[in-house]
Structure formats: structure tokens, C-alpha cells
N, C-alpha and C positions, 0 to 999 in steps of 0.2 A: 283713276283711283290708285292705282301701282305707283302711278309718277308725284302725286301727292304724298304716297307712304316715301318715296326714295329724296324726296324733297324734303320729311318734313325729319326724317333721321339724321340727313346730312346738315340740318342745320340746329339737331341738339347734338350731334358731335362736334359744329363748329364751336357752340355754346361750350362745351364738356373742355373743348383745346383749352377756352381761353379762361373760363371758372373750375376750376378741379375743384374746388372746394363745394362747390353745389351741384353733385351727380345728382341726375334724379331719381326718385325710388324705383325700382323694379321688382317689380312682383313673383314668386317665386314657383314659376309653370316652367315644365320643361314640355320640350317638343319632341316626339320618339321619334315617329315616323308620320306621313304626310307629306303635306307643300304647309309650311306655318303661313297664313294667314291673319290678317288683321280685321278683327270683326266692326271696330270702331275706326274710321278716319280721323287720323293724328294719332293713333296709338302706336309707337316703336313695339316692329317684331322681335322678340329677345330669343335670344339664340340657346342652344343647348348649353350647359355647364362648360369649362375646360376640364378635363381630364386631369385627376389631381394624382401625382404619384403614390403609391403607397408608404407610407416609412420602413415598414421593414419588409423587404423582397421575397418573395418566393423563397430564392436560393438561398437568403440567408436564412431560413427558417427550419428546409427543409437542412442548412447546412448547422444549425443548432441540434436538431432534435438527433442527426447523426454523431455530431458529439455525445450528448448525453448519453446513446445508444453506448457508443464505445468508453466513455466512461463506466458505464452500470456495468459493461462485461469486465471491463480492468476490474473495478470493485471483485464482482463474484466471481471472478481467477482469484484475488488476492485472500477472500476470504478461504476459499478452498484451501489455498497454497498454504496457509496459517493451519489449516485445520489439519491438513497431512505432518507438518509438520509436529505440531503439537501428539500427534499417536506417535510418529517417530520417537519423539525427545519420550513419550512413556514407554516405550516400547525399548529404549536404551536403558531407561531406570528401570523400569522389570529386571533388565538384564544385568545390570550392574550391581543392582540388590542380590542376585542369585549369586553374580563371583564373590561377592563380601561375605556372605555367609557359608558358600564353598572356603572360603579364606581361613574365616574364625573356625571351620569344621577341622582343617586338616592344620591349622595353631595347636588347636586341642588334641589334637592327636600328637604333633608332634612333642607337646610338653608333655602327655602320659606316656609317650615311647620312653624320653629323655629323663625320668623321675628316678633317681638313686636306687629306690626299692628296687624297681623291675631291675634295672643294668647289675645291683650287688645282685638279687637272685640268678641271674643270666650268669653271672661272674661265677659266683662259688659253686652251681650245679653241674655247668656246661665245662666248663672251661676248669675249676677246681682251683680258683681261686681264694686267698683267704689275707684278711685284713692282719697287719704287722702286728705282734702284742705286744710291743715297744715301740714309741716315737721316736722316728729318725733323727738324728741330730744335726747340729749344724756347725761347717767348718770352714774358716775363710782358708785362702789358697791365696801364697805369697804369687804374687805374678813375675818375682825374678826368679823365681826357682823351676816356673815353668820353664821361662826363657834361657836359662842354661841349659837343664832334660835336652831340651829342644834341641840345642848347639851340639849334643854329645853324639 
């Protein structure tokens, strides 16, 4: 019976060499474990599948998901890094706003130190100062007559 099965395979793979075009059907049982057996005379024992590769590996999968990993943390470094900086950059304009209006404060002081009023009262109390009650006049000055003075 065995030599019937090995006789009757080797001559539908002689058939199979020389018509490719007419494989026969094959039914679609797998064999796990056993001795596969043929329950009909003339029936071909069909073998376990071939092992089909995967398309995408293990390693490339697990070598994805560690990318994404370490892009998600670049991400949430980057948004941190933004976030520190942005209290920074407020934290300079608080500051900046305080020296501007320290600025404008001690302006205004300086233009009420600097106001005629106060400097004439300072003037004529302190010091006993008093405004001309005639206007100075005015007189050109020959420039050779310095330069002779000078010569003498």
C-alpha cells in the first residue's frame, strides 16, 4: 500500500514536470503532528504549508515603536523647553516694565528738581540772588584790537 502511495505521487509529479499548467487541486488540511497517512489509495499525502515569512520583522517593529518612544519624549522636552521659556521671556517683561516706569518716575522728578520756580527760589533765598532790573546789552568786539591788547 505505501509503494502504491510512493508510486502513484511520483508519477503526478512526473505529470506536474511536464503540464504546469494542470496542477491538481489540493485540498486545504494541514498535518500538525502524526505519521500523515493516506486513508484512500491513490490519494497524494500533502505536506504542511511552507513557512511564509512575515513582512515586517519583529525587529523592525519593535525598532518603530522605539522611534516613536523617543520622538514622543523630543516632543515633550520640546514643549517643556517652550513653556520655561515663555515664563522667562514674562518674567523679563515684568521686569522691564518696572525699570520704565522707575525711568518715567525719576524723569519726573528730574524735570520738578530742574523748573525755574524752585532753582529762582533756591537762588534768591539761599544764596541771595536777585534778577538784573535792566537788560544786558550787547556789544561786538573788533577781533584786531584784541590781537594787538594781546601783542602788548
Amino acid at each position: 500500500m505505501a509503494r502504491q502511495d510512493i508510486d502513484l505521487v511520483l508519477d503526478r509529479a512526473g505529470a506536474d514536470a511536464r503540464d504546469v499548467r494542470k496542477a491538481p487541486m489540493r485540498d486545504k488540511r494541514y498535518i500538525y503532528n502524526g505519521d500523515p497517512q493516506a486513508h484512500n489509495p491513490g490519494y497524494a499525502v500533502r505536506p504542511n504549508r511552507k513557512v511564509t515569512r512575515r513582512k515586517v520583522s519583529t525587529f523592525n517593529l519593535i525598532l518603530c515603536l522605539f522611534g516613536v518612544g523617543i520622538a514622543i519624549v523630543l516632543y515633550v522636552d520640546n514643549i517643556i523647553t517652550i513653556n520655561r521659556l515663555a515664563f522667562e521671556a514674562n518674567q523679563l517683561q515684568t521686569k522691564y516694565d518696572g525699570i520704565m516706569n522707575r525711568n518715567a518716575t525719576l524723569r519726573a522728578e528730574v524735570t520738578r528738581k530742574a523748573a525755574l520756580e524752585r532753582i529762582n527760589k533756591t537762588a534768591t533765598e539761599q544764596l541771595g540772588l536777585v534778577f538784573p532790573p535792566e537788560q544786558p546789552t550787547l556789544f561786538n568786539v573788533d577781533q584786531d584790537k584784541i590781537e594787538s591788547l594781546r601783542e602788548q
